[in-house]
Rosetta silent file (secondary structure, phi, psi, omega in degrees, C-alpha in Angstrom):
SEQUENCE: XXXXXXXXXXXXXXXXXXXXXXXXXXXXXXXXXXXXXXXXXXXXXXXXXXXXXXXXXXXXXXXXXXXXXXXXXXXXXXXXXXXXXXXXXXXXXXXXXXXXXXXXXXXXXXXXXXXXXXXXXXXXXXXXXXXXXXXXXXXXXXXXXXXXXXXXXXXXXXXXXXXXXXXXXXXXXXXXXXXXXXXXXXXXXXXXXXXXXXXXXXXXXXXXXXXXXXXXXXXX
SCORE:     score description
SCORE:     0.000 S_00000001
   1 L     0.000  126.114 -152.546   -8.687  -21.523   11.190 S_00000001
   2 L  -140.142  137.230 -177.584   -4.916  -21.602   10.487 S_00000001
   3 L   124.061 -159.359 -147.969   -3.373  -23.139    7.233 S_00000001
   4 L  -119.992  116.073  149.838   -3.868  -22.940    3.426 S_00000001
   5 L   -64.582  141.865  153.434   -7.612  -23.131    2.517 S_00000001
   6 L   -60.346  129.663  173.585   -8.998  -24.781   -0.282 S_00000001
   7 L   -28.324  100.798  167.444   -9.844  -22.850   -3.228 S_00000001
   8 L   -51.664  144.165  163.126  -13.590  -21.852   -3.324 S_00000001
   9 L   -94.581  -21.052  176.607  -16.126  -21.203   -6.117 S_00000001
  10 L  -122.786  135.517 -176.123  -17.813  -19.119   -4.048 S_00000001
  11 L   -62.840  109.350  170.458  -16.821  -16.953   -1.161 S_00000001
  12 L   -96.646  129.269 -159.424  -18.246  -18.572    2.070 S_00000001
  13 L   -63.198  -23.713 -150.197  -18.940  -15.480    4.542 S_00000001
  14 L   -97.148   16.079  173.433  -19.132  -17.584    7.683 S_00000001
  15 L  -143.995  137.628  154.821  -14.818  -18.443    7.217 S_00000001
  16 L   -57.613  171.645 -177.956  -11.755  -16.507    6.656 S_00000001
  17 L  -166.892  125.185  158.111   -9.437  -17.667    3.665 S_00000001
  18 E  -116.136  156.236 -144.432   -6.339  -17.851    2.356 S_00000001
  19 E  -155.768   95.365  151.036   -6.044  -17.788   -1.146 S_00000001
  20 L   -23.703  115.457  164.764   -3.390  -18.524   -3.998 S_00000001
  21 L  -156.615  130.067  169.247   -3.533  -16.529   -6.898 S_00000001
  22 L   -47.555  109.280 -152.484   -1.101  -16.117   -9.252 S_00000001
  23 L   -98.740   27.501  132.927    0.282  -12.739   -9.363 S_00000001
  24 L  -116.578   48.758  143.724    0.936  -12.828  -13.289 S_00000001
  25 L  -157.892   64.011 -158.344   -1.585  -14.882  -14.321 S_00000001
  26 L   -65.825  141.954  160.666   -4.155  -14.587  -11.665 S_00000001
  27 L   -58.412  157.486 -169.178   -7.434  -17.202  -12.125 S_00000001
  28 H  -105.912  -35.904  175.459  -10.579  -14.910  -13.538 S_00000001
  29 H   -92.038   35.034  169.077  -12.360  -17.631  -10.950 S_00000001
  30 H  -113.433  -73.039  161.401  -10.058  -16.771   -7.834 S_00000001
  31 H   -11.023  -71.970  179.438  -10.793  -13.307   -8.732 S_00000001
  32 H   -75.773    7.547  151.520  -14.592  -13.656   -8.539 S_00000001
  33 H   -61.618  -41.487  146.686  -14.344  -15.128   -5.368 S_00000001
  34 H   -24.362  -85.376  173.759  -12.810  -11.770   -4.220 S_00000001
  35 H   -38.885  -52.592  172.855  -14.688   -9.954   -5.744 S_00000001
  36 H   -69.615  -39.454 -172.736  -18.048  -11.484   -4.230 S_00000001
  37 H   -46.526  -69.671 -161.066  -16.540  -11.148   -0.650 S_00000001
  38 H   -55.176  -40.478  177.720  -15.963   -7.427   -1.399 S_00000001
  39 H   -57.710  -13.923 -170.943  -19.737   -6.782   -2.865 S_00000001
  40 H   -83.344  -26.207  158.253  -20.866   -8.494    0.293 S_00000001
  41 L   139.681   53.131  174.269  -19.217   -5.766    2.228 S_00000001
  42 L   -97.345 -175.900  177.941  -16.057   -7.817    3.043 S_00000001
  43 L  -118.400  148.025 -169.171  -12.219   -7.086    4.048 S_00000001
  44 E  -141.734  118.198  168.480   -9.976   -8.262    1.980 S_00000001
  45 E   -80.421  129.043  178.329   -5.591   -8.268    2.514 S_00000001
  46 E  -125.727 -176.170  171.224   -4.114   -8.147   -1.149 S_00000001
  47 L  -130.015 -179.441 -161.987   -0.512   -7.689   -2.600 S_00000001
  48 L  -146.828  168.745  130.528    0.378   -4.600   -4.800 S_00000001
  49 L   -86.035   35.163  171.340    3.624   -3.944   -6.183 S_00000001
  50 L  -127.239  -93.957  179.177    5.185   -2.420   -2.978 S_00000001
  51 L  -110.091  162.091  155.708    3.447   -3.750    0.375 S_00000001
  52 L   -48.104  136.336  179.892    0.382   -5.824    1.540 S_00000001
  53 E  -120.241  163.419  171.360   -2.332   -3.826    1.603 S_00000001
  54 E  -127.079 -170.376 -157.812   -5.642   -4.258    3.251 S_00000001
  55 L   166.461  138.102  177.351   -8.706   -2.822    1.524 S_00000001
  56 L  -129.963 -171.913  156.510  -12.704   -3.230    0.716 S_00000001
  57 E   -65.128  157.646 -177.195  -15.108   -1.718   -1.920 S_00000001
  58 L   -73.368  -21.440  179.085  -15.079    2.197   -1.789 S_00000001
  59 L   -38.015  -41.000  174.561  -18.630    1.597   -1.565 S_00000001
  60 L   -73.807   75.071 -147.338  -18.831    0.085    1.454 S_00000001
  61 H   -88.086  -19.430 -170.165  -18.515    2.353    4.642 S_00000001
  62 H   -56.996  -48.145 -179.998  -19.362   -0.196    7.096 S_00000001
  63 H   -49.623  -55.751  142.786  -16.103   -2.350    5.744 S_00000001
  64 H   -19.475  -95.840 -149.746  -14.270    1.257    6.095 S_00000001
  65 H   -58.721   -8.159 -176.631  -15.264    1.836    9.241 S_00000001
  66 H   -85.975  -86.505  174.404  -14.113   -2.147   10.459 S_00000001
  67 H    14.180  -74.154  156.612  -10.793   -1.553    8.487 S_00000001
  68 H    -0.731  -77.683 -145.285  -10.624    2.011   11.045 S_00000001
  69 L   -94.554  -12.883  165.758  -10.748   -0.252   14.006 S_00000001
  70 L   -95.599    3.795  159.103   -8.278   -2.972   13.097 S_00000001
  71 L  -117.962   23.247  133.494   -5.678   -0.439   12.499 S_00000001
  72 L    76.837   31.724 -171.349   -6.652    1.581   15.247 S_00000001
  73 L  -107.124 -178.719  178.154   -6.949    5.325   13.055 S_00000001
  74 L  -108.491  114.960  169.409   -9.576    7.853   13.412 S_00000001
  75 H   -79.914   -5.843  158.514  -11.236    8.147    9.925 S_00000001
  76 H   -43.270  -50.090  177.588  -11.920   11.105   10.447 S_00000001
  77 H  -122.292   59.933  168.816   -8.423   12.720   10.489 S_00000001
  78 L  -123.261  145.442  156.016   -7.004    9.743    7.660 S_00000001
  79 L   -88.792   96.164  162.192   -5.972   10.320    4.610 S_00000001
  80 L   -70.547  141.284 -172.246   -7.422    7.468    2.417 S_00000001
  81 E  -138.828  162.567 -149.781   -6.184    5.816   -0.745 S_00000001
  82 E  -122.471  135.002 -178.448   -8.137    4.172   -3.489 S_00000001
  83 E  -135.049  123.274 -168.370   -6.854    2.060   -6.333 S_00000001
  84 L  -117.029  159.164 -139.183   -8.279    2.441   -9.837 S_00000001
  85 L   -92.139  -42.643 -174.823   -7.535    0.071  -13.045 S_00000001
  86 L  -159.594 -162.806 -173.947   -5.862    2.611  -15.421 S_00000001
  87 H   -64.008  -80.131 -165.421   -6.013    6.547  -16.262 S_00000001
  88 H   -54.269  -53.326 -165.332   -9.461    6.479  -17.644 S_00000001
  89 H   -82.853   -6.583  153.137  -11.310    4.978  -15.173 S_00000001
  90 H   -40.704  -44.182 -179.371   -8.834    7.250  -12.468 S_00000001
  91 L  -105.323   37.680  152.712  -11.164   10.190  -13.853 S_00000001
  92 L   -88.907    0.398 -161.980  -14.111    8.998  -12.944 S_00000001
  93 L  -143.849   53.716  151.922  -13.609    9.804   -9.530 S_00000001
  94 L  -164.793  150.749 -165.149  -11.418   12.871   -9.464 S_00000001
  95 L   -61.544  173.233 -162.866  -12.043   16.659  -10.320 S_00000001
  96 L   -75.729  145.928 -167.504  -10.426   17.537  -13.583 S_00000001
  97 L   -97.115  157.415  171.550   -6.154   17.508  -13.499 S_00000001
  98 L   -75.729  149.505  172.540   -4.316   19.812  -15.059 S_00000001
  99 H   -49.588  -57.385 -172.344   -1.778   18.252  -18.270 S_00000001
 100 H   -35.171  -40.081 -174.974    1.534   19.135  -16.513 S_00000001
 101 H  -113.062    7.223  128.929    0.127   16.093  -13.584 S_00000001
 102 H   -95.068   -0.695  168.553   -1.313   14.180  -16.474 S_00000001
 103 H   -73.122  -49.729  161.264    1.761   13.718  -18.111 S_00000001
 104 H   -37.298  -46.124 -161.111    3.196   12.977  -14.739 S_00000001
 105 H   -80.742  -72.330 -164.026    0.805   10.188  -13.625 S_00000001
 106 H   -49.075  -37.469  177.939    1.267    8.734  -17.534 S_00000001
 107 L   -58.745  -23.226 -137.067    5.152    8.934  -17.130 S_00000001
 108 L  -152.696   -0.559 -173.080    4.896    6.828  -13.986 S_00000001
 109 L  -139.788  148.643  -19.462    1.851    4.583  -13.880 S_00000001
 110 L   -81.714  144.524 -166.118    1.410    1.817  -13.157 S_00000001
 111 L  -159.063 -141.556 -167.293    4.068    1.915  -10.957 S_00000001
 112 L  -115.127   64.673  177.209    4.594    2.370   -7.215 S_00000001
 113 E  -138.002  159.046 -176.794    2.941    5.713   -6.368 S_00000001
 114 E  -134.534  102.565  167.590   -0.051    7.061   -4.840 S_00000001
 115 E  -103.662  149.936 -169.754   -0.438   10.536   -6.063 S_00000001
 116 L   -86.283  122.952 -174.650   -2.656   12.574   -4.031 S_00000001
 117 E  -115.564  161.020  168.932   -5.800   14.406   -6.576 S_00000001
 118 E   -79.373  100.926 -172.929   -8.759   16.476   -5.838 S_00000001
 119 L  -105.872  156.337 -162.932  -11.962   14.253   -5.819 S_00000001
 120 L   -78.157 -177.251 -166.327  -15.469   14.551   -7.249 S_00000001
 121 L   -81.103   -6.595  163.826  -18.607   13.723   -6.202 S_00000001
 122 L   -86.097  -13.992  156.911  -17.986    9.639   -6.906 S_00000001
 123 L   -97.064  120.758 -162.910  -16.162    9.205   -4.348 S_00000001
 124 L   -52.020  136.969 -172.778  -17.618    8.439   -1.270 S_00000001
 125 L   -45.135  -48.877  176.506  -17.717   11.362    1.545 S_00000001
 126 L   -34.918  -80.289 -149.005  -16.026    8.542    4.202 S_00000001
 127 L   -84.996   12.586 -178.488  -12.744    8.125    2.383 S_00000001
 128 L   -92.518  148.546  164.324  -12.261   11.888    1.198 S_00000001
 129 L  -102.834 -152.608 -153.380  -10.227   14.388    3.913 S_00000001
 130 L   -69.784  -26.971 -155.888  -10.915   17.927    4.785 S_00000001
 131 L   -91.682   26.386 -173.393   -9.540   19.317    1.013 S_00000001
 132 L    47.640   15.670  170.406  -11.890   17.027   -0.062 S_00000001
 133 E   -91.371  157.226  151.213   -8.626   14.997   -1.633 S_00000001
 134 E  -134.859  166.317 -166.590   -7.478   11.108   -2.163 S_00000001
 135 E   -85.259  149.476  153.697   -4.379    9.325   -2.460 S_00000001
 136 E  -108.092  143.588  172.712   -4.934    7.223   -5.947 S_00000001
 137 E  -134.403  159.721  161.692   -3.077    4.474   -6.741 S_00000001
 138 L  -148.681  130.792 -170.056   -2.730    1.828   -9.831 S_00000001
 139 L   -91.608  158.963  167.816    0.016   -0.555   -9.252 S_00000001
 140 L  -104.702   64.606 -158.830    2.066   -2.585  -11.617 S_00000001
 141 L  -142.310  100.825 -178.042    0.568   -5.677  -10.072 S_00000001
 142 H   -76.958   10.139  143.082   -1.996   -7.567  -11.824 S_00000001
 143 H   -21.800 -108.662 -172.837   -3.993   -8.820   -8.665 S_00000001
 144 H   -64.310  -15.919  176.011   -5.565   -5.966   -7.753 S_00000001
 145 H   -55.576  -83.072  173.075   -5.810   -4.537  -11.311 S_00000001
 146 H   -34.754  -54.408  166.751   -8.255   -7.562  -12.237 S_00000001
 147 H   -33.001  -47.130 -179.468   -9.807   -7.315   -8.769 S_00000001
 148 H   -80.481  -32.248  153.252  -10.743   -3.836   -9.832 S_00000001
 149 H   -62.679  -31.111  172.514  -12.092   -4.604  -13.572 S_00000001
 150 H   -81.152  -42.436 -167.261  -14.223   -6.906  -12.293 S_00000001
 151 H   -64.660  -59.160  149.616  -15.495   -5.255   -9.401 S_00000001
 152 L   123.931   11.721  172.581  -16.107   -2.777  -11.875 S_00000001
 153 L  -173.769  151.788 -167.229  -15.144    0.165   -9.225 S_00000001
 154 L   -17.846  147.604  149.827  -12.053    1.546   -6.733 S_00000001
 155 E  -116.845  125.668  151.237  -11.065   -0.861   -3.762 S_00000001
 156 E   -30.881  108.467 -146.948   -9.493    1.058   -0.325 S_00000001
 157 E  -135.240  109.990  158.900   -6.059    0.339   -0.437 S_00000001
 158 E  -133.317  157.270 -172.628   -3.924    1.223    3.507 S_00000001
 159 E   -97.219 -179.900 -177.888   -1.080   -0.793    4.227 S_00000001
 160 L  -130.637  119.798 -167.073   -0.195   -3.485    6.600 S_00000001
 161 E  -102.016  169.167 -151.305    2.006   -2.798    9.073 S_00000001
 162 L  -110.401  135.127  162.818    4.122   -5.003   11.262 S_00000001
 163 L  -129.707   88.182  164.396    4.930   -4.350   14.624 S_00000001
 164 L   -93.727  159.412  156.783    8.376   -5.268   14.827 S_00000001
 165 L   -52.475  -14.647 -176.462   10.912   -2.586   15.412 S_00000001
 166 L  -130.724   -3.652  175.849   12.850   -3.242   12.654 S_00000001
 167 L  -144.331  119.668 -159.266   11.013   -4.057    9.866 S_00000001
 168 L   -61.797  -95.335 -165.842    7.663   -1.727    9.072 S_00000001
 169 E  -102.958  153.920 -156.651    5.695   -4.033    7.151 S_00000001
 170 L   -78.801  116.749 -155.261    4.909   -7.706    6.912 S_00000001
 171 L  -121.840  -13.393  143.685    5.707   -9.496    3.831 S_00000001
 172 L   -51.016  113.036  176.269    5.034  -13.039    4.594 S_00000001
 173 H   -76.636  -64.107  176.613    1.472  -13.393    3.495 S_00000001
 174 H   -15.617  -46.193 -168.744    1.148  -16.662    5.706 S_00000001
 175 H   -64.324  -42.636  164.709    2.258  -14.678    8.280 S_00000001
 176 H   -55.684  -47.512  176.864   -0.559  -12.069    7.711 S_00000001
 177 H   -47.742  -74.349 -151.939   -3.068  -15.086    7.583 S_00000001
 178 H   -74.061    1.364  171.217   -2.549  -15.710   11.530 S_00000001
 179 H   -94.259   11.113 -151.654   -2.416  -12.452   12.796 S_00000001
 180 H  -139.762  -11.586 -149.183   -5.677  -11.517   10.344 S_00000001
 181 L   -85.828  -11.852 -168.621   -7.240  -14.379   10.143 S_00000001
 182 L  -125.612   -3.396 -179.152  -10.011  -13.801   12.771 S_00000001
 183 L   -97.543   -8.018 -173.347  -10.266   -9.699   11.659 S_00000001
 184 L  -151.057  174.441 -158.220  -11.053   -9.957    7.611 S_00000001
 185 L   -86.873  -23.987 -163.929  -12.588  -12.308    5.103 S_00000001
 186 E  -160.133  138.781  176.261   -9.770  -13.144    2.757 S_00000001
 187 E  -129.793  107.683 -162.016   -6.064  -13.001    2.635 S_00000001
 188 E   -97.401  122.882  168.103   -4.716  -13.212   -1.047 S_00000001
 189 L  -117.713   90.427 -171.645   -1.535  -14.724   -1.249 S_00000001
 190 L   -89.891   76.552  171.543    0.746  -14.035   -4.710 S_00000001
 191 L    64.323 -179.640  170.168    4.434  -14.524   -2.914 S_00000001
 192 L   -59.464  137.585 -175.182    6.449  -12.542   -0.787 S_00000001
 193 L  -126.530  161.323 -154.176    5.565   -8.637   -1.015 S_00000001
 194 L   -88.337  170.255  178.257    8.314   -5.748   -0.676 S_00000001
 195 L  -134.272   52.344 -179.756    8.670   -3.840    2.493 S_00000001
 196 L  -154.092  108.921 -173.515    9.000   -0.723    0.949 S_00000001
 197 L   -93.320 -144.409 -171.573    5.762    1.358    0.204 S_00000001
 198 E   -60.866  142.345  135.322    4.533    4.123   -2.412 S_00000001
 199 E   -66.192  126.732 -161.438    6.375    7.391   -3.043 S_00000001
 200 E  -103.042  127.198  178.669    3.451    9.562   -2.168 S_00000001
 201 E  -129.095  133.440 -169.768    3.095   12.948   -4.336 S_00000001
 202 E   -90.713   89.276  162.177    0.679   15.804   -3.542 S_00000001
 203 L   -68.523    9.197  159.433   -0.550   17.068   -7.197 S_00000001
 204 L   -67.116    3.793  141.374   -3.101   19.115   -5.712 S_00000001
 205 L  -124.352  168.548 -172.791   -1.289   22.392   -6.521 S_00000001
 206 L   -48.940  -31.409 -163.204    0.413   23.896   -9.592 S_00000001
 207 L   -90.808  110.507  175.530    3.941   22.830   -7.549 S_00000001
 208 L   -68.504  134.334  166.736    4.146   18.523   -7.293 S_00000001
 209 E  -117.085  130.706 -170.588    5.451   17.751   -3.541 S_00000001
 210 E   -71.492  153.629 -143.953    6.762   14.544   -3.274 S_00000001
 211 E  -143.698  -36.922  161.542    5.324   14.039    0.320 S_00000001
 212 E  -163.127  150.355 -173.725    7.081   10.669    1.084 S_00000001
 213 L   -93.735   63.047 -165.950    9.879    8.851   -0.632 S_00000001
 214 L  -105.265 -138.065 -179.399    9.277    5.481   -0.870 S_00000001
 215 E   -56.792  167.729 -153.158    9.643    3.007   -3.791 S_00000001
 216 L   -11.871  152.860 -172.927   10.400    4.268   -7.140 S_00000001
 217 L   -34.615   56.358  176.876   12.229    7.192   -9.157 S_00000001
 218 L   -28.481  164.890 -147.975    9.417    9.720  -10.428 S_00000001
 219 L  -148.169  114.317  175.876    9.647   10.082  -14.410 S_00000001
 220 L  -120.030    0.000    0.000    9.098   13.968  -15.226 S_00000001
């Protein structure tokens, strides 16, 4: 089904959707529309501040494992990233950080980074790699923030890439609707999204490695 759905009050399972939401003043009932797709175990395309991302509950491995197969990884040997609503609830789900990389994270969040931490036992075995690590992220994008206070835990956050030759990822959300439109439940569309993702930093030793350079400056 191709074109701008009407808003829903309730997420119907048996249609994709694409769906307007503001992305500074998002509706709290656009939200819970989300939000039930994801408890039902759905896929959901979102914007961040960097790129479109695509993304379920962490909860959910079947929605993982669909996620896998439209972007054609092995979850096995992936490095998964997770996006939590602020610092505090970020340590529910990761072994304890040293200051020196909570000062860091506080310097710099939310912002456009995914630092990689050593996680606990609340995070599901699927989206952890061999260290037992995840990428975390909390954006300065109030979308997925709200998505995540309501849901009331992490959503899977991988990006969505394009495959033109010249430009990595897709930033027309329309555009996302028709190629996505028959693989996930909901396609949130807040504008045009950058095509430039996270600077990725490994804080899993005493030494931070930035890992990839992408959108903003760390703050030390």
């Amino acid at each position: 089904m191709q074109g701008l759905l009407p808003t829903l009050e309730k997420w119907d399972c048996k249609m994709s959707m694409l769906l307007k939401i503001h992305p500074q003043t998002p509706s709290q009932r656009q939200i819970r529309t989300v939000v039930e797709c994801l408890r039902d175990g759905g896929i959901v395309i979102f914007p961040s501040d960097t790129i479109y991302a695509i993304g379920c509950d962490i909860y959910q491995s079947k929605a993982i494992d669909k996620i896998c197969e439209i972007k054609g990884i092995n979850k096995s040997k992936s490095r998964f990233s997770f996006i939590c609503s602020d610092l505090s609830h970020m340590s529910k789900y990761t072994a304890p950080i040293s200051n020196p990389t909570f000062k860091l994270m506080r310097n710099n969040l939310p912002g456009p980074f995914t630092f990689i931490l050593k996680a606990n036992n609340e995070v599901p075995r699927t989206i952890q790699d061999r260290r037992k690590t995840v990428g975390i992220r909390i954006p300065n994008h109030n979308v997925p923030i709200e998505i995540v206070n309501m849901l009331g835990n992490p959503i899977m956050s991988t990006s969505v890439r394009d495959e033109d030759e010249i430009i990595e990822y897709t930033t027309d959300p329309s555009l996302i609707y028709e190629k996505y439109s028959a693989l996930v439940d909901i396609v949130i569309d807040s504008g045009y999204g950058d095509n430039i993702p996270s600077t990725v930093v490994d804080c899993t030793d005493t030494d931070f490695e930035i890992i990839r350079q992408g959108k903003g400056e760390l703050v030390f």
